[in-house]
Kinemage of the C-alpha trace (Angstrom):
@kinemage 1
@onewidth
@group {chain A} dominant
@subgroup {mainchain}
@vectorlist {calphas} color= white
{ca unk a 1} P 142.091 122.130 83.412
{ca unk a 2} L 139.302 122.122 81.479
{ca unk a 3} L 136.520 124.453 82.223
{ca unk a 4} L 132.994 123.069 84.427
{ca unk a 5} L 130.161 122.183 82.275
{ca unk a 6} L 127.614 125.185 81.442
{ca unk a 7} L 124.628 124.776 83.621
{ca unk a 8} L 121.097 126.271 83.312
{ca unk a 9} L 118.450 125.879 85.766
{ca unk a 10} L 114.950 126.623 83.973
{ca unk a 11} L 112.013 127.733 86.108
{ca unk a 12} L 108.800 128.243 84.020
{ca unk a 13} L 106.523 130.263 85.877
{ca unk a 14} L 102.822 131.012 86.581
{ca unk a 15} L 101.036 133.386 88.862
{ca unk a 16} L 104.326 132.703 91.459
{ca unk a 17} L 105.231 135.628 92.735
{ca unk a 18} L 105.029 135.224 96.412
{ca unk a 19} L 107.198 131.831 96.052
{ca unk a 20} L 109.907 132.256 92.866
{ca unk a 21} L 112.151 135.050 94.867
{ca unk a 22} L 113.101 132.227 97.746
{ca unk a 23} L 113.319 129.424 94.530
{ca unk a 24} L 115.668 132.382 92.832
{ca unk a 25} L 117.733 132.200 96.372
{ca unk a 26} L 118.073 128.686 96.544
{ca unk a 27} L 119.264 127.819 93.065
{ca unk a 28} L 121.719 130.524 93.358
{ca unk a 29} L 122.938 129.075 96.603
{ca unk a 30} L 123.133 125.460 95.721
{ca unk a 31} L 124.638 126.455 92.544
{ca unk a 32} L 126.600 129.359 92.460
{ca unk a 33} L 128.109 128.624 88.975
{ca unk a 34} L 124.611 127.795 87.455
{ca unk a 35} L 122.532 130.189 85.405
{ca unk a 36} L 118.941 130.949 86.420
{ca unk a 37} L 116.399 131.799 83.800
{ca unk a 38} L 112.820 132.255 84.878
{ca unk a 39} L 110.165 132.141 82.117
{ca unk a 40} L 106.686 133.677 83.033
{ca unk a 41} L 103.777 132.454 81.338
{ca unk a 42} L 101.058 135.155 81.125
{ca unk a 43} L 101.376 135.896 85.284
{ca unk a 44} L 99.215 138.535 86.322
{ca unk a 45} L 100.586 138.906 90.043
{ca unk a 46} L 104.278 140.280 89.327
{ca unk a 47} L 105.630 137.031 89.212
{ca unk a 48} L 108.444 138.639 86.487
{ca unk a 49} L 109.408 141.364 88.344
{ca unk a 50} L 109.806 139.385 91.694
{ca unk a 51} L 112.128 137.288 89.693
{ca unk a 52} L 114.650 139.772 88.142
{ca unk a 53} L 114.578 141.613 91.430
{ca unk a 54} L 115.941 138.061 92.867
{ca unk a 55} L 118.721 138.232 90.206
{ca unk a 56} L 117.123 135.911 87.546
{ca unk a 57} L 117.384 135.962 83.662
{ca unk a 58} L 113.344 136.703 83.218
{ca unk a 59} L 111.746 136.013 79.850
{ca unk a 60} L 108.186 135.640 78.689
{ca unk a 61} L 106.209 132.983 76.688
{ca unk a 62} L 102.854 133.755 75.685
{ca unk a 63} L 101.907 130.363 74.833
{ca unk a 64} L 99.725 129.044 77.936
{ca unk a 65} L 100.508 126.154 79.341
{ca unk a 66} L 103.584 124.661 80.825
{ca unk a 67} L 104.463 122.295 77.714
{ca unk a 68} L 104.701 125.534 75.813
{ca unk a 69} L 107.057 127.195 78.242
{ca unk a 70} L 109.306 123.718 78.040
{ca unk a 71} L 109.468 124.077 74.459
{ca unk a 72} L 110.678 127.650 74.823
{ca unk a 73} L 112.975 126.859 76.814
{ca unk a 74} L 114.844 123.920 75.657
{ca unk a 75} L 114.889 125.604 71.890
{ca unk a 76} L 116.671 129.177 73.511
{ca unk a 77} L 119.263 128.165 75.729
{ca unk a 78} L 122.330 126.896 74.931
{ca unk a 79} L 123.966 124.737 78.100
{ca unk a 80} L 125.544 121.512 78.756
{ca unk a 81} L 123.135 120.172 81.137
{ca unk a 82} L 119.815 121.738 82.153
{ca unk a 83} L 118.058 121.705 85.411
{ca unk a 84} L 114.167 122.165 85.257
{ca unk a 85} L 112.182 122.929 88.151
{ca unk a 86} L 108.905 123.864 88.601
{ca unk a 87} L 108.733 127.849 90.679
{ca unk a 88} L 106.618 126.977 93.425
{ca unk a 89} L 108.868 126.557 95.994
{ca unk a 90} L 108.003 122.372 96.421
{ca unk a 91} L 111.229 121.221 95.665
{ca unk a 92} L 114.857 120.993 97.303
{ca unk a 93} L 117.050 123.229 95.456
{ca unk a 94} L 120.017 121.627 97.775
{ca unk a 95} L 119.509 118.002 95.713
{ca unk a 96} L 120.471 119.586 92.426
{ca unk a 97} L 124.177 119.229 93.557
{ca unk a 98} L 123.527 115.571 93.729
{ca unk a 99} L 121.152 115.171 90.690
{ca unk a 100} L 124.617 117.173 88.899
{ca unk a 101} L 127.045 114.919 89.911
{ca unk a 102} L 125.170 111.811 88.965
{ca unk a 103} L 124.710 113.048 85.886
{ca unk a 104} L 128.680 113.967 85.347
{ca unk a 105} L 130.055 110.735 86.586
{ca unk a 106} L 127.906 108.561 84.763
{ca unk a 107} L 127.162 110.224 81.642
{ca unk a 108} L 123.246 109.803 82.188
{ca unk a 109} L 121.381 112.463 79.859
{ca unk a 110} L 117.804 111.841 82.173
{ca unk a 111} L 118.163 112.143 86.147
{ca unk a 112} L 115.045 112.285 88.144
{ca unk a 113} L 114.532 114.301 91.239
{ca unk a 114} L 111.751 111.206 92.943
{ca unk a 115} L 110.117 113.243 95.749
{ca unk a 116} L 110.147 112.020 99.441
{ca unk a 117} L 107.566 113.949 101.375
{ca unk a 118} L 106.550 113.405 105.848
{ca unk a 119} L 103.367 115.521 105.526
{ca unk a 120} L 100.099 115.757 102.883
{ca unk a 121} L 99.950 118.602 102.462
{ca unk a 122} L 102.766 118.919 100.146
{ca unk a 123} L 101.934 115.428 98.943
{ca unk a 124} L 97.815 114.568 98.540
{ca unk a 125} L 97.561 110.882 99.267
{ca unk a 126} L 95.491 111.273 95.956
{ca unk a 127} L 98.123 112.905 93.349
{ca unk a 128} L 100.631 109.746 95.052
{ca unk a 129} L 97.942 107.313 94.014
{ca unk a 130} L 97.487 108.989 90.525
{ca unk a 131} L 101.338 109.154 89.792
{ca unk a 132} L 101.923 105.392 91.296
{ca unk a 133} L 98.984 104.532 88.697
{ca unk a 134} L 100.312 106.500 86.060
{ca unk a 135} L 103.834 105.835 86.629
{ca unk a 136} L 103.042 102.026 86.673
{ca unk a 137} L 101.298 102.075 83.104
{ca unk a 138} L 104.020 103.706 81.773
{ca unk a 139} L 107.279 101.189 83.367
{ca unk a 140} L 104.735 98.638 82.074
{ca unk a 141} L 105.134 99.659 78.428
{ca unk a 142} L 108.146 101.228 78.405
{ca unk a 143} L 110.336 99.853 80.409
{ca unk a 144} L 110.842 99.451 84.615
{ca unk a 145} L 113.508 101.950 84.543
{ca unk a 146} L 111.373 104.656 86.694
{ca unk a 147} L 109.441 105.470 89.818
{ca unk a 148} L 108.443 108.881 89.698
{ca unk a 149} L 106.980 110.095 86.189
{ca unk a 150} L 105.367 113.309 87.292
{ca unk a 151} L 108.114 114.735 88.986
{ca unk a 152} L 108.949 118.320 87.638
{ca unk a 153} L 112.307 117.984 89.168
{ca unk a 154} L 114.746 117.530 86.083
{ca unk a 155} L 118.480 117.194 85.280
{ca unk a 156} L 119.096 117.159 81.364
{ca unk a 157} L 122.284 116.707 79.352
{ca unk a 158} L 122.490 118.748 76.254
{ca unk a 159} L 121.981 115.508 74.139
{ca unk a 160} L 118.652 115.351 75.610
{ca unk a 161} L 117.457 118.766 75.951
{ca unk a 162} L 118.178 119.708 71.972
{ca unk a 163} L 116.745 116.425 70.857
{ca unk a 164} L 113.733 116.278 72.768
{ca unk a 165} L 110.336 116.908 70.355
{ca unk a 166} L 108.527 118.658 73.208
{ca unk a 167} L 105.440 118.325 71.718
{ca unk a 168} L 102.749 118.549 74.580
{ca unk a 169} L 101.231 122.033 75.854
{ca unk a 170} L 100.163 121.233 79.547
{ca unk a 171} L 101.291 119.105 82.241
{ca unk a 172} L 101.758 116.491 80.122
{ca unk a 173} L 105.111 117.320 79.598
{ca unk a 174} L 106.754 115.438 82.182
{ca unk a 175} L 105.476 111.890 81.036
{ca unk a 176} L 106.698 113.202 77.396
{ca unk a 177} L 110.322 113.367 79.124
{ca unk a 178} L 110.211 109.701 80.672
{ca unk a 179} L 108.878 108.028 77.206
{ca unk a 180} L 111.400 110.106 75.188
{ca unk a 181} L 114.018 108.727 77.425
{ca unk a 182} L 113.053 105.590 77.708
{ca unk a 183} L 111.613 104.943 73.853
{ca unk a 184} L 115.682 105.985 72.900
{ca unk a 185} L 116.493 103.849 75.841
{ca unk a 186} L 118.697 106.388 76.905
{ca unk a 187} L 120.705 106.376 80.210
{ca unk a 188} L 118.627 107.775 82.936
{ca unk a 189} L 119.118 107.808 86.784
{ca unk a 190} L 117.088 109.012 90.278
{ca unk a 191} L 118.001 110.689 93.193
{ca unk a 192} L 115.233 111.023 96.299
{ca unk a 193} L 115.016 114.871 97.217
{ca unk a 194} L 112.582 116.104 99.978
{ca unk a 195} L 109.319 117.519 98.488
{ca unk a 196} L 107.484 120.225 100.544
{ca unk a 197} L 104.221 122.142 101.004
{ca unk a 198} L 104.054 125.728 98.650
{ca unk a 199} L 104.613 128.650 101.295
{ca unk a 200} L 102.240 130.423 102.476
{ca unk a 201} L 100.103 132.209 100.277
{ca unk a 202} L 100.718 130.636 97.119
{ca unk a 203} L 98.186 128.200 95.596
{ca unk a 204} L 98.762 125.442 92.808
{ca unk a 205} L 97.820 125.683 89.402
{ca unk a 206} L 97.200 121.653 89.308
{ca unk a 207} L 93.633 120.380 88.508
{ca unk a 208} L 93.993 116.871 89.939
{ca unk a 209} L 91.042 115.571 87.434
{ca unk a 210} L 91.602 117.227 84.542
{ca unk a 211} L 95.362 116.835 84.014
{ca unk a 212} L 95.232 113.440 85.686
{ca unk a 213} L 93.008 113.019 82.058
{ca unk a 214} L 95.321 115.035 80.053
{ca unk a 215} L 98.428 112.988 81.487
{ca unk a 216} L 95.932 109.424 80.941
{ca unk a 217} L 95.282 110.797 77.062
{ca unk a 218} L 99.129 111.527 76.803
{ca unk a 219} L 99.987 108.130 77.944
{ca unk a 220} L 97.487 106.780 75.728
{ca unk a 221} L 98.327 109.151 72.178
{ca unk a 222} L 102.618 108.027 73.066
{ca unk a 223} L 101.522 104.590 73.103
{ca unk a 224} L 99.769 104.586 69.927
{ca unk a 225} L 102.639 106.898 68.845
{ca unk a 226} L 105.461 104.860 70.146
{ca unk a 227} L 103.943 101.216 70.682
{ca unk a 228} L 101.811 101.228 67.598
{ca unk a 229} L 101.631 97.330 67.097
{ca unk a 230} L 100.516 96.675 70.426
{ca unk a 231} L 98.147 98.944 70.711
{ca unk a 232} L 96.387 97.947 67.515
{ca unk a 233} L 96.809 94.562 68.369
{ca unk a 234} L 94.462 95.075 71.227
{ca unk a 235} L 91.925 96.702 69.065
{ca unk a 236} L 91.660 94.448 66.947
{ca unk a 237} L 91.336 91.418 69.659
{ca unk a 238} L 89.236 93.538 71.063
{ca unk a 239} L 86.818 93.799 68.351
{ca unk a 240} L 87.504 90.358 67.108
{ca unk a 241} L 86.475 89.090 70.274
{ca unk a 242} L 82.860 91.247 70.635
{ca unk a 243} L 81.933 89.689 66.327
{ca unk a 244} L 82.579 86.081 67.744
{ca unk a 245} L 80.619 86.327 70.696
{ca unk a 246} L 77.913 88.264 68.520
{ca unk a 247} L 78.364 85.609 65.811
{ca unk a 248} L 77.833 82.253 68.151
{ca unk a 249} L 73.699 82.140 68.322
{ca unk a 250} L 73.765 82.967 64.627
{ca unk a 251} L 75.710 80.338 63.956
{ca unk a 252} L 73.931 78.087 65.705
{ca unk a 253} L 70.438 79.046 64.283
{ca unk a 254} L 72.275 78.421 60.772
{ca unk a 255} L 73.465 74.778 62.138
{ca unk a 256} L 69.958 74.317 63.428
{ca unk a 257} L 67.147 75.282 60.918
{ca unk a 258} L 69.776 76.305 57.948
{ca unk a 259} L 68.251 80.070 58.311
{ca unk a 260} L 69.592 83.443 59.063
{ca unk a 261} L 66.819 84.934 60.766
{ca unk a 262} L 69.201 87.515 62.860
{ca unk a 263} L 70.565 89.022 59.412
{ca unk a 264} L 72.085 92.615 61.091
{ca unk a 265} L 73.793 90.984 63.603
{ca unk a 266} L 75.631 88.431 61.665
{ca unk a 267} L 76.422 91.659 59.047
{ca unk a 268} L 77.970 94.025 62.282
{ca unk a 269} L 79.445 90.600 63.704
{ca unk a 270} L 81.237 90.075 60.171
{ca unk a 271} L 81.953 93.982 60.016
{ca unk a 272} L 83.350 93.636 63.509
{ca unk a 273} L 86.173 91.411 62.525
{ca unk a 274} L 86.951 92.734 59.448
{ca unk a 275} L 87.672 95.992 61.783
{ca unk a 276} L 89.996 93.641 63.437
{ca unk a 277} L 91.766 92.582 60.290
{ca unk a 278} L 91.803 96.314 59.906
{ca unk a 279} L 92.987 97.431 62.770
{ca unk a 280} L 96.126 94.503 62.826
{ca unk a 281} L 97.762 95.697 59.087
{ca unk a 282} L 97.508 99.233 60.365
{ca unk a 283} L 99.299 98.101 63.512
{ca unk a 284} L 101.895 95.944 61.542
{ca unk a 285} L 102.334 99.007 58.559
{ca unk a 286} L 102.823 101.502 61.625
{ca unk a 287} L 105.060 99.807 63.761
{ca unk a 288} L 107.658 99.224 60.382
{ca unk a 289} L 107.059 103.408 60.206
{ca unk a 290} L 107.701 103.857 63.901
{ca unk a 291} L 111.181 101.782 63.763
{ca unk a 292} L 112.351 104.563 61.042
{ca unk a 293} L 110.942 107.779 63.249
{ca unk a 294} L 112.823 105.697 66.520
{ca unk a 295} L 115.778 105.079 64.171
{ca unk a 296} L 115.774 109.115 62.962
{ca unk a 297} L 115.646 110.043 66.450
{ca unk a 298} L 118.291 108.297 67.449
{ca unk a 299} L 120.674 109.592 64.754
{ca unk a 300} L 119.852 112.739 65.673
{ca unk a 301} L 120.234 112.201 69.614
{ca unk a 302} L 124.036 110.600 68.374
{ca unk a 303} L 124.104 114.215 66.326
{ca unk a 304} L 125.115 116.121 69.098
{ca unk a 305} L 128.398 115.599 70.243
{ca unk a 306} L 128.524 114.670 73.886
{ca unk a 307} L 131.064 116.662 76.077
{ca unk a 308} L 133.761 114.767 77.793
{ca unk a 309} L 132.143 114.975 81.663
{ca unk a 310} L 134.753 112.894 83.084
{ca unk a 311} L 137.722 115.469 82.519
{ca unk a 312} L 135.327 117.900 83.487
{ca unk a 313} L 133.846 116.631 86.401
{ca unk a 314} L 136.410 118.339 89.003
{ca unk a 315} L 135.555 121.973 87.721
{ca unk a 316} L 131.908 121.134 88.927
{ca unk a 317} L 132.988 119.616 92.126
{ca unk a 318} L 132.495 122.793 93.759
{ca unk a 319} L 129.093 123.042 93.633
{ca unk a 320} L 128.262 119.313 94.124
{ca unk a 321} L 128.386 116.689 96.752
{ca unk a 322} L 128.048 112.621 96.658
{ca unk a 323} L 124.155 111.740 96.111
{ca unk a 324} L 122.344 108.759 97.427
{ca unk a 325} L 120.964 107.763 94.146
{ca unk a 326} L 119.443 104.701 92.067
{ca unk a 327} L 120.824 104.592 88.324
{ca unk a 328} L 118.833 103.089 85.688
């Protein structure tokens, strides 16, 4: 029989000391074949020390920021899939069986853990309006293949994980997971797994403002990045539109008396659209240079040789049950 895929199950930690022991617990309980590795970022509250006393693989990253921490991880560890998961506690470790299997039997390098909460505490009626909004912009450009972007509740196949640019420092790095996967059009899938409030004691690390504006600048730089055309396109109707309307009552003085007594607006009006000529080649020049980075990208996605799950799958089945999940 062949042997059960390598898993990893990456917790990147910050300041959790009170809550990674019981995460440590879970993971080790829901997955008994899995290997935990806990990276602490900077913690000044024992958080690396709770974790190796809970039996964890504990390294460090001095990089701040959880992007940075992502990075680390994905570029160290050698597994065939990867489960990420943030320390504090929040989320089900009991769904990763289910998030495993989904990912086994149909070959999917992206499954999302979408979180189903009953109280508000673990679930501000304000972060669900942010992620609906963010989530929405992003199925909008990118495709409809996704309902949860900001979940930190990951299941990677090795394709994925040594592939992935990982390129953000912050929060942020969850929506570059969804537009990697989805730019590649990669095979991704959900399942719903309960999302809770942080135990007692324990206090997040989320600024609802100002990541909601670092994950709104993301969205924005990976759709110039990944979209350029578009994007551009708008600019440049954009500022196409603002010299017309600035160049109407000049023109019609012209028509009228044959003068051009409004001189500097019919110069920023003409400047205006020349922008927008501007703005269009650089949109059309870009998106011709974005096709070769998508195209490189793939190649080196198809690069790493993806394991045969299927004969596989039974070795795992020990550790997983049947999910209730949406594939994409």
């Amino acid at each position: 029989m062949s042997a059960p895929p390598r898993i990893a199950v990456l917790i990147p930690c910050y300041n959790e000391a009170v809550a990674i022991p019981g995460v440590v617990a879970d993971f080790r309980a829901a997955l008994p074949g899995a290997t935990i590795h806990v990276y602490d970022n900077n913690s000044a509250d024992g958080t690396a020390e709770a974790a190796r006393a809970a039996g964890a693989l504990v390294r460090r990253e001095t990089q701040q920021g959880k992007g940075h921490v992502v990075r680390r991880m994905l570029a160290d560890i050698e597994a065939d899939l990867y489960v990420l998961v943030d320390g504090d506690g929040t989320y089900d470790a009991a769904a990763a069986p289910g998030m495993i299997r989904l990912a086994l039997e149909e070959q999917l390098d992206l499954v999302t853990g979408t979180r189903v909460t009953q109280g508000e505490a673990a679930y501000r009626p304000g972060h669900v309006l942010g992620n609906q909004v963010l989530t929405g912009l992003v199925r909008h450009i990118f495709g409809n293949r996704i309902t949860d972007m900001l979940s930190g509740y990951r299941v990677f196949s090795r394709r994925f994980a040594k592939s992935f640019p990982a390129l953000a420092e912050g929060f942020e790095t969850e929506t570059e997971f969804t537009v990697h996967a989805l730019a590649l059009h990669m095979p991704v899938g959900e399942v719903p797994t309960a999302y809770r409030a942080r135990p007692p004691g324990s206090t997040s690390k989320l600024n609802t403002w100002r990541d909601g504006w670092r994950i709104l600048s993301a969205i924005l730089l990976l759709v110039r990045r990944e979209r350029p055309l578009p994007f551009f396109a708008l600019v440049a109707l954009l500022l196409a539109a603002t010299g017309v309307v600035l160049a109407v009552p000049v023109l019609q003085t012209f028509v009228a008396t044959g003068l051009v007594p409004r001189l500097p607006t019919a110069v920023l009006s003409m400047g205006l659209v020349l922008l927008a000529c501007l703005s269009l080649a650089c949109g059309l020049i870009l998106d011709t240079v974005t096709r070769g980075r998508v195209e490189a990208k793939r190649m080196a996605y198809l690069a790493i040789p993806a394991p045969d799950f299927a004969a596989r799958l039974d070795g795992a089945g020990g550790t997983t049950g049947e999910p209730d999940h949406q594939r994409n």
